[in-house]
Short mmCIF file of the C-alpha atoms (twelve columns), coordinates in Angstrom:
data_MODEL
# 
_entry.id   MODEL 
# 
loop_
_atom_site.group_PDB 
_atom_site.id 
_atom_site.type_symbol 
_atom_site.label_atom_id 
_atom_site.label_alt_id 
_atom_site.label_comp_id 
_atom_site.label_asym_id 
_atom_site.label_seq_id 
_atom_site.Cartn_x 
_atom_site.Cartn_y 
_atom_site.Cartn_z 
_atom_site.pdbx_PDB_model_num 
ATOM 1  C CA . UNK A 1  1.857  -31.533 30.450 1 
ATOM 2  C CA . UNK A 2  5.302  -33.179 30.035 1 
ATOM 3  C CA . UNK A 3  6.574  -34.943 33.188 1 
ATOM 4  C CA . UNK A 4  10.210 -36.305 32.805 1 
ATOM 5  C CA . UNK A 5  11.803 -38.487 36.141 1 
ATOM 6  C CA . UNK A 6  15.079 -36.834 36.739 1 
ATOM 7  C CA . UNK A 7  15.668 -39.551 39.657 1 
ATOM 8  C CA . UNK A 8  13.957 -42.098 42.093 1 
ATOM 9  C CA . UNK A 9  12.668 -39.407 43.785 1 
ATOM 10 C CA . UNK A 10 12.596 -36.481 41.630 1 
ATOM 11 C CA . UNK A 11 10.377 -35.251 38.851 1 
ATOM 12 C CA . UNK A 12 10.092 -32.568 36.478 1 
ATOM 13 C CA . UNK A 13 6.632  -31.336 35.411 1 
ATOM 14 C CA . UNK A 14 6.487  -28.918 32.297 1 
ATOM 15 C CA . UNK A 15 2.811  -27.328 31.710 1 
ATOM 16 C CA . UNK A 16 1.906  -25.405 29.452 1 
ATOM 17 C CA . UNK A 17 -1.057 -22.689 29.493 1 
ATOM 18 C CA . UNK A 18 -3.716 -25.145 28.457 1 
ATOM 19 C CA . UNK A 19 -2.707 -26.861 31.650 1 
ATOM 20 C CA . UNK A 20 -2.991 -24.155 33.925 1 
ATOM 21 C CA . UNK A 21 -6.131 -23.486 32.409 1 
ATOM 22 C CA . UNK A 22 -7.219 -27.255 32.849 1 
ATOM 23 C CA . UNK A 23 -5.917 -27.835 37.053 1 
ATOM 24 C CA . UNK A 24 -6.945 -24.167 37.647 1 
ATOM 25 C CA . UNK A 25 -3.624 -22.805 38.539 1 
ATOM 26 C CA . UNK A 26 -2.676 -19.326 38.115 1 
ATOM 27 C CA . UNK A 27 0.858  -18.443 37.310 1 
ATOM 28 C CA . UNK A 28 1.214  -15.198 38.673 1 
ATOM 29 C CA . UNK A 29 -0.557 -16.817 42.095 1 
ATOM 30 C CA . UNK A 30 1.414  -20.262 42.762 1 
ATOM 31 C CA . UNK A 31 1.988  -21.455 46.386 1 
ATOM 32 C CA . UNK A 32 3.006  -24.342 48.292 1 
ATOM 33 C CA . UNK A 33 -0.306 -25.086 48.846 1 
ATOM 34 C CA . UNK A 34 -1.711 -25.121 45.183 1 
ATOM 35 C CA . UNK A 35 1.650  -27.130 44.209 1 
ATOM 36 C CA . UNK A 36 0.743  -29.625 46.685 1 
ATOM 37 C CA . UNK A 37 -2.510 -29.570 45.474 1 
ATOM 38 C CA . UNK A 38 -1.672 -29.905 41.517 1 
ATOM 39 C CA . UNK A 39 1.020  -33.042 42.603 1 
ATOM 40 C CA . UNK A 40 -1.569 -34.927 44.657 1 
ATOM 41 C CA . UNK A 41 -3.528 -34.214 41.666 1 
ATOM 42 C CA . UNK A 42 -1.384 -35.910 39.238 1 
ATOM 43 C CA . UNK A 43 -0.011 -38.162 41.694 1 
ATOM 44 C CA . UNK A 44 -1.200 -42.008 40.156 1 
ATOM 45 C CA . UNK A 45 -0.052 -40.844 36.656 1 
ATOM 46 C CA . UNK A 46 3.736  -39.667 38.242 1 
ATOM 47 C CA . UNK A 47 3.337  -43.180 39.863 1 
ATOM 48 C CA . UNK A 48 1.767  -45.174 36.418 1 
ATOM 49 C CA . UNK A 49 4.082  -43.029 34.029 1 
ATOM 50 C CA . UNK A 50 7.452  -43.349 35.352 1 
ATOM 51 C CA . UNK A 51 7.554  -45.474 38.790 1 
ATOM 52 C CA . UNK A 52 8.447  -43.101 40.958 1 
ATOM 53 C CA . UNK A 53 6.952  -43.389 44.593 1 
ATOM 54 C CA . UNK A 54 5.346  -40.115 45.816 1 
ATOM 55 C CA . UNK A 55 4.544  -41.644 49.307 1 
ATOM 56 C CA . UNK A 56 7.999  -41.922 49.810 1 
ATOM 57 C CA . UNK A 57 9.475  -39.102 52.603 1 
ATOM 58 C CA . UNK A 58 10.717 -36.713 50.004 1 
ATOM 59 C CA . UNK A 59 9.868  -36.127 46.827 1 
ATOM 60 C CA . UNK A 60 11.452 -33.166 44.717 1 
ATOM 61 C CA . UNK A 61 9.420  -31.410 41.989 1 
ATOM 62 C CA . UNK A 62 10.923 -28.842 39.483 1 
ATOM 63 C CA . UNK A 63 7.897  -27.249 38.272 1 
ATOM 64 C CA . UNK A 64 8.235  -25.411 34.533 1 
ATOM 65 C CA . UNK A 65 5.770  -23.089 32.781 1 
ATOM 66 C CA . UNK A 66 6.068  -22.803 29.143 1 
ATOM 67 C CA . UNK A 67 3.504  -20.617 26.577 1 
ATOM 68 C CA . UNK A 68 4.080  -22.919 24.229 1 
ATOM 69 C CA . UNK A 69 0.862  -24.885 23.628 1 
# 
């Protein structure tokens, strides 16, 4: 899993199979609800990583799927 901060409150998230495989996320079968899931998930390391407050009121993800291990 890659995550890049595109702004102060915006992130982008590349995973790869492995990681789908590891936060039990299908591909074919992603909703809001599993997104918020995987983000509160990974939450402290967006926060750790690259300072970027997820409590704040809006938060914008651009999730990415590659095959590419």
């Amino acid at each position: 899993m890659k995550i890049e901060k595109l702004s102060d409150c915006s992130v982008k998230i590349v995973l790869s199979q492995i990681d789908l495989y590891n936060y039990d996320i299908q591909y074919d079968d992603w909703d809001s609800d599993k997104a918020t899931e995987f983000i509160l998930s990974v939450a402290d390391e967006i926060t750790e990583k690259l300072g970027v407050d997820i409590t704040r009121e809006k938060l914008y993800v651009c999730l990415l799927y590659t095959s590419d291990a």
